[in-house]
LUMPA-119062 format. One record per atom (N, C-alpha, C): x, y, z; residue in one letter. Coordinates in steps of 0.2 Angstrom, whole numbers, plus 5000, padded with zeros to 4 digits. Layout:
N
XYZa;...
This chain:
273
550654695462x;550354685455x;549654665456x;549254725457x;548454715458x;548054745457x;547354755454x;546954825454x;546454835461x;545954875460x;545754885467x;546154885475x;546554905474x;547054885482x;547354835483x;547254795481x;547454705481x;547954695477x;548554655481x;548954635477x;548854595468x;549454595466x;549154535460x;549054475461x;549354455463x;549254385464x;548354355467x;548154425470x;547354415471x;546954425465x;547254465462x;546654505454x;546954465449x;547454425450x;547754365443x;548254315444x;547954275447x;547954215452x;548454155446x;548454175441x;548654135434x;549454165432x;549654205437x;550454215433x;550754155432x;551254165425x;551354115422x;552254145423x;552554115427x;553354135425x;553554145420x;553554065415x;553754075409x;553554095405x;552854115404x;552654165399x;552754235402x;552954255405x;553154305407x;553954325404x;554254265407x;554954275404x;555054255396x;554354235392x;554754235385x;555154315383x;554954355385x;555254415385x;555554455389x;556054405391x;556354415398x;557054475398x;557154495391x;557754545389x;557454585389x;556854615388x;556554665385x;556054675392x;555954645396x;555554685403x;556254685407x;556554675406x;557454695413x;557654745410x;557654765403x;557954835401x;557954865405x;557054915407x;556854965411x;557154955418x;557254875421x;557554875426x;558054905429x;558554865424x;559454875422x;559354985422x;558954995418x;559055065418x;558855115424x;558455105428x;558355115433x;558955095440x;559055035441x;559555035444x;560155065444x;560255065438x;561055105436x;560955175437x;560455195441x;559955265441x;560055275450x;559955235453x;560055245462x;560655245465x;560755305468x;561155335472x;561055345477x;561355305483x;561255285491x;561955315494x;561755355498x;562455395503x;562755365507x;562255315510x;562855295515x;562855195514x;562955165517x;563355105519x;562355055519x;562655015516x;561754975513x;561754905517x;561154885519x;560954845524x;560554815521x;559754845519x;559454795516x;559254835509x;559054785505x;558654805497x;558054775498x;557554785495x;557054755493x;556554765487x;556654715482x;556254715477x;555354695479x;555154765479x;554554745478x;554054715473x;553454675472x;553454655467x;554054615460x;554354575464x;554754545461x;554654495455x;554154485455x;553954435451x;554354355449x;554854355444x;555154285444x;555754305446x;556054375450x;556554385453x;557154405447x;556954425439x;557554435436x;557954475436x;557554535443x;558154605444x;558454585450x;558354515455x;558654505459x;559354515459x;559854475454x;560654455456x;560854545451x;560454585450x;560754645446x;560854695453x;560154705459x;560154735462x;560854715466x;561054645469x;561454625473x;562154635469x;562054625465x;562854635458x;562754735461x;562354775460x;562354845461x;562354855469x;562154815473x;562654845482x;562754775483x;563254775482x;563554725485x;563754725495x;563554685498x;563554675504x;562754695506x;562454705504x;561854735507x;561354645505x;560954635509x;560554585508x;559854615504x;559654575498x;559354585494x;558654545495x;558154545495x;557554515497x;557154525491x;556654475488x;556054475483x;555354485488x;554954525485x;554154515489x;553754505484x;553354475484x;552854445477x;552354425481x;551654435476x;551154385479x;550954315477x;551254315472x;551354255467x;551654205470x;551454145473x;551954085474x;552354065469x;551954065462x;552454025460x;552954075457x;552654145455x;553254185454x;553954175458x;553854165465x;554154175471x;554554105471x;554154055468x;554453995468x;555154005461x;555154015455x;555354055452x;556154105451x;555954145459x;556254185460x;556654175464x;556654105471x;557054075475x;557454045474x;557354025465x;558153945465x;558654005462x;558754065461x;559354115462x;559454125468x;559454095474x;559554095480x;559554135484x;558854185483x;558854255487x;558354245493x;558154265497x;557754285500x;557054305498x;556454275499x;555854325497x;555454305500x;554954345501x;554354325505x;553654335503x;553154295501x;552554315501x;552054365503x;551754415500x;551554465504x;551054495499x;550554515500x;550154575496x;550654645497x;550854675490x;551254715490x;550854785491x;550154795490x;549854845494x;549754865501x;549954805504x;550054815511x;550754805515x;550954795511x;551854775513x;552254805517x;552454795524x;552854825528x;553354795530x;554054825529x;554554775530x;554654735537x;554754705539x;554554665547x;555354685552x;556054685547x;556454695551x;556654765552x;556254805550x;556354885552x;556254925544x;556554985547x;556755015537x;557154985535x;557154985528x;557554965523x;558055035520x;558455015516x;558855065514x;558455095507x;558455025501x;558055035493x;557654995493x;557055025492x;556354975489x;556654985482x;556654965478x;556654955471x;555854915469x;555354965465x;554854905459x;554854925454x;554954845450x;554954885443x;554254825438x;553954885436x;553154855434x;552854815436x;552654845445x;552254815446x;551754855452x;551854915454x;551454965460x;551054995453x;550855005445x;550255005442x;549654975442x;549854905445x;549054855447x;548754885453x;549054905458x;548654955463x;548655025462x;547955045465x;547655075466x;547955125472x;547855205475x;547855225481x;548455235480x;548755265474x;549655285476x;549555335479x;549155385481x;549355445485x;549355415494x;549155365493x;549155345501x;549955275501x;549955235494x;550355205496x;550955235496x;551255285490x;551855295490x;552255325495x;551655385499x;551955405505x;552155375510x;551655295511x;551955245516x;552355205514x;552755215509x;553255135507x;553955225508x;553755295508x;554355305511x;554255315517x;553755295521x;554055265528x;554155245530x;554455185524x;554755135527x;555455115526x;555755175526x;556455195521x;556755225527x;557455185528x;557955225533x;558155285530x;558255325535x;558755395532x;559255375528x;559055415521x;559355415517x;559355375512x;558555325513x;558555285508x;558255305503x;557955255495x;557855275490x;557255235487x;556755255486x;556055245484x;556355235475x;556355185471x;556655185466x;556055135460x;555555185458x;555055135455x;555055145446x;554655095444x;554755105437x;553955075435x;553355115431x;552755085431x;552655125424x;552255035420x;552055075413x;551755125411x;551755175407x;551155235405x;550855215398x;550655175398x;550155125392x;549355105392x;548955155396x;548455145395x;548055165388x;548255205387x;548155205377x;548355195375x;548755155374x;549055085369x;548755055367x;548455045361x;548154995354x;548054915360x;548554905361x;548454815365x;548154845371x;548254875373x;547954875383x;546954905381x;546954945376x;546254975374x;545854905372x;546154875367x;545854825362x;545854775367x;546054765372x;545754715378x;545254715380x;544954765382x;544354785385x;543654795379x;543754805373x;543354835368x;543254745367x;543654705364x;543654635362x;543054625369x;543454615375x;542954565380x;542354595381x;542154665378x;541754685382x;541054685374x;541354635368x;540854615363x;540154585366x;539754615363x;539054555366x;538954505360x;538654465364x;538454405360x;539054345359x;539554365364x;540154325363x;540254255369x;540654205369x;540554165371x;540954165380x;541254215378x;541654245384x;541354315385x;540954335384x;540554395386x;540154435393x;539854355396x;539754365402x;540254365408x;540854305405x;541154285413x;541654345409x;541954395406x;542454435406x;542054505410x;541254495410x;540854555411x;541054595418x;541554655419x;541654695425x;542454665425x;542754635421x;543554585423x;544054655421x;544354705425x;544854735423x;545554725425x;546054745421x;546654755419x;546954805425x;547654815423x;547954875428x;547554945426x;547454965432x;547155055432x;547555085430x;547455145426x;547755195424x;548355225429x;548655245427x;549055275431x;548955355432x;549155395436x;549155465437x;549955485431x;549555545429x;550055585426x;550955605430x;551255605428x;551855615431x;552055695436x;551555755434x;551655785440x;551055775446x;550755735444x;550355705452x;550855675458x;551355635452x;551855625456x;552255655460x;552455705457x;552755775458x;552655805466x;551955815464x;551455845468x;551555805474x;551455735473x;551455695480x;552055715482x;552755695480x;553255665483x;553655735485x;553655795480x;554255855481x;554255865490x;553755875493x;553655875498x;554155845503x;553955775502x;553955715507x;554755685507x;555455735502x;555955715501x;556355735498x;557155725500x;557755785499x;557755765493x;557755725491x;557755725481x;557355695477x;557155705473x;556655685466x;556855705461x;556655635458x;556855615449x;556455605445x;556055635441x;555655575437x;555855595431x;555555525427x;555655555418x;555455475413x;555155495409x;554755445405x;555255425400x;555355355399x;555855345392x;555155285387x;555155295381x;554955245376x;555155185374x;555355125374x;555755095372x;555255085366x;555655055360x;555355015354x;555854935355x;555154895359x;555454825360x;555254795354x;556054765352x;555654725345x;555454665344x;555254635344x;554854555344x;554454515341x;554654425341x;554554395334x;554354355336x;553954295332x;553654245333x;552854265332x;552654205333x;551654205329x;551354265334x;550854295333x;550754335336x;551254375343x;551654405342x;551954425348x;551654465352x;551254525350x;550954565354x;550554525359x;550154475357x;549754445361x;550254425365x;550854375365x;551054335369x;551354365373x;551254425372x;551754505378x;551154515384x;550854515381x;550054535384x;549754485386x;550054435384x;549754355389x;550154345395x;550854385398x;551254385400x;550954435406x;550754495405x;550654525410x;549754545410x;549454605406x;549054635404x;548554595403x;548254535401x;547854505400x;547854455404x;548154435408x;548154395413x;547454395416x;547254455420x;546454455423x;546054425419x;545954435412x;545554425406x;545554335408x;546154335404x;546354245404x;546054205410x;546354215418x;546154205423x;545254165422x;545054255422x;544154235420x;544054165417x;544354135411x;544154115406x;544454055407x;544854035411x;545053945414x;544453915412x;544753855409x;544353815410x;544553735404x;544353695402x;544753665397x;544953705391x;545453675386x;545453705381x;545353695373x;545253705369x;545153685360x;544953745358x;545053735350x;544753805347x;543853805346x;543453805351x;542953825352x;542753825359x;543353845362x;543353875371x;543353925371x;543053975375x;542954035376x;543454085378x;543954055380x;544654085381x;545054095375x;544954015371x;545454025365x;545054065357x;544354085359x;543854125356x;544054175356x;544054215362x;544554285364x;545054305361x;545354255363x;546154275359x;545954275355x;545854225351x;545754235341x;545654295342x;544954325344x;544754395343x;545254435345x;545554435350x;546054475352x;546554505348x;546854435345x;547354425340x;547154455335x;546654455331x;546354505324x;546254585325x;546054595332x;546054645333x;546654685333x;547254675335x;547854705337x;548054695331x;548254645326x;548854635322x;548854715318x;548154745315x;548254795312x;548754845316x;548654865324x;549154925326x;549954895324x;550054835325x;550654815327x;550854785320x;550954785312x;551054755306x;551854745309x;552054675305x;552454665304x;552954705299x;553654715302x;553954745297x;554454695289x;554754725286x;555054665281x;555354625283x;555754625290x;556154565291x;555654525295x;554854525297x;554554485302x;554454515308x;555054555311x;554854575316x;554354625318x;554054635325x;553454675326x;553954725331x;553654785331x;554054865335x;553254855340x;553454845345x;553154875352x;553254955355x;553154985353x;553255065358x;553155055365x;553455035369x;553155025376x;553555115381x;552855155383x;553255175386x;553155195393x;553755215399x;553655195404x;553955255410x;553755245416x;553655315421x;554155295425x;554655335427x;555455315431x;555355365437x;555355345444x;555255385450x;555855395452x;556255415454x;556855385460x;556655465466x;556455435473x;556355475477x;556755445484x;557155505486x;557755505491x;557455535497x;557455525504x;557255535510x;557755555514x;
């Protein structure tokens, strides 16, 4: 989880687990979907969820190969912290530099979080080097950089005259992603099978601004980070969000029962060796 090459835990030192998991149904969906998706030939030894975060796809992976030991790698302590009292194994590590220490693994599994780096053409060919014969590269990363909230992030901090103006100045979010035949391109080469294919979900979601508290969960996090400091309604961080929050409500109106429709939509790889 990082931009410029660096894990996230460097570029947004403020993951919050449980803000994260207020919408703990709705970011496992993609998860659940993609596991139900991976097809291993032969007899499983290791799993490793890259970018594991609070660990919610941990006990899915292990319920999906059983006998095979499941591992979380995060950069996040606390996420990791989080992630441990499900009883798995995980380890601390920048996930852009990650190599597994006991050999190949059989399934890297990440689900939203190799879009905060940079350098997929050089990462993704070395994370399937680090895949036994006949393992599965098995990832899932947003396609949301034109989205009303990920746009209205940068447009907001990058107001002059604002009180958070200066310290947001140069503060970026997750990099764009490449189009899905760059993916193409990289992997058809490097592997006996390839998947890819884009699903939409429409996440539904309620409470006072919800959009923001989606995006205070992941997406804004760099922003926020920036802006520690104490809190009141005339703090520069809580000045933001207001702004943030008047910004987005127009794309995202409530419907007649309250709830808010999220379009979130999202890029599915599965690459076999």
């Amino acid at each position: 989880m990082s931009d410029g090459g660096t894990a996230a835990a460097a570029a947004n030192p403020g993951w919050d687990p449980a803000q994260y998991l207020r919408f703990a149904d709705e970011r496992l969906r993609p998860a659940l979907d993609l596991i139900a998706r991976i097809q291993h030939p032969g007899p499983m030894r290791r799993v490793v969820d890259l970018g594991c975060g609070a660990g919610n796809a941990l006990p899915v992976l292990a319920a999906r190969f059983p006998g095979a030991e499941v591992i979380g790698v995060d950069g996040s302590a606390a996420m990791l912290a989080r992630a441990a009292k499900a009883g798995f194994r995980v380890e601390q590590a920048d996930i852009a530099t990650w190599t597994p220490a006991d050999g190949p693994v059989d399934v890297i599994f990440s689900n939203a979080a190799l879009h905060w780096l940079t350098g997929h053409e050089t990462l993704f060919p070395r994370l399937l080097g680090c895949l036994a014969p006949g393992g599965v590269l098995a990832v899932q990363i947003p396609a949301m950089d034109d989205a009303p909230f990920r746009t209205l992030q940068y447009e907001v901090a990058a107001r002059e005259g604002q009180p958070w103006t200066e310290r947001l100045r140069g503060v970026r979010s997750a990099p764009p992603i490449p189009a899905p035949e760059a993916y193409y391109d990289l992997l058809a080469g490097r592997t006996a099978a390839l998947d890819l294919w884009l699903t939409e979900y429409i996440h539904v979601l309620r409470g006072p601004d919800p959009i923001v508290q989606w995006a205070m969960g992941t997406s804004l996090r760099p922003f926020l980070d920036a802006l520690d400091g104490p809190e009141g309604t005339d703090s520069p961080r809580s000045a933001f969000l207001a702004a943030y929050a008047e910004a987005v409500r127009p794309h995202y109106p409530p419907r007649a029962d309250g709830a808010v429709l999220l379009p979130f939509r999202r890029l599915f790889i599965l690459a076999r060796v």
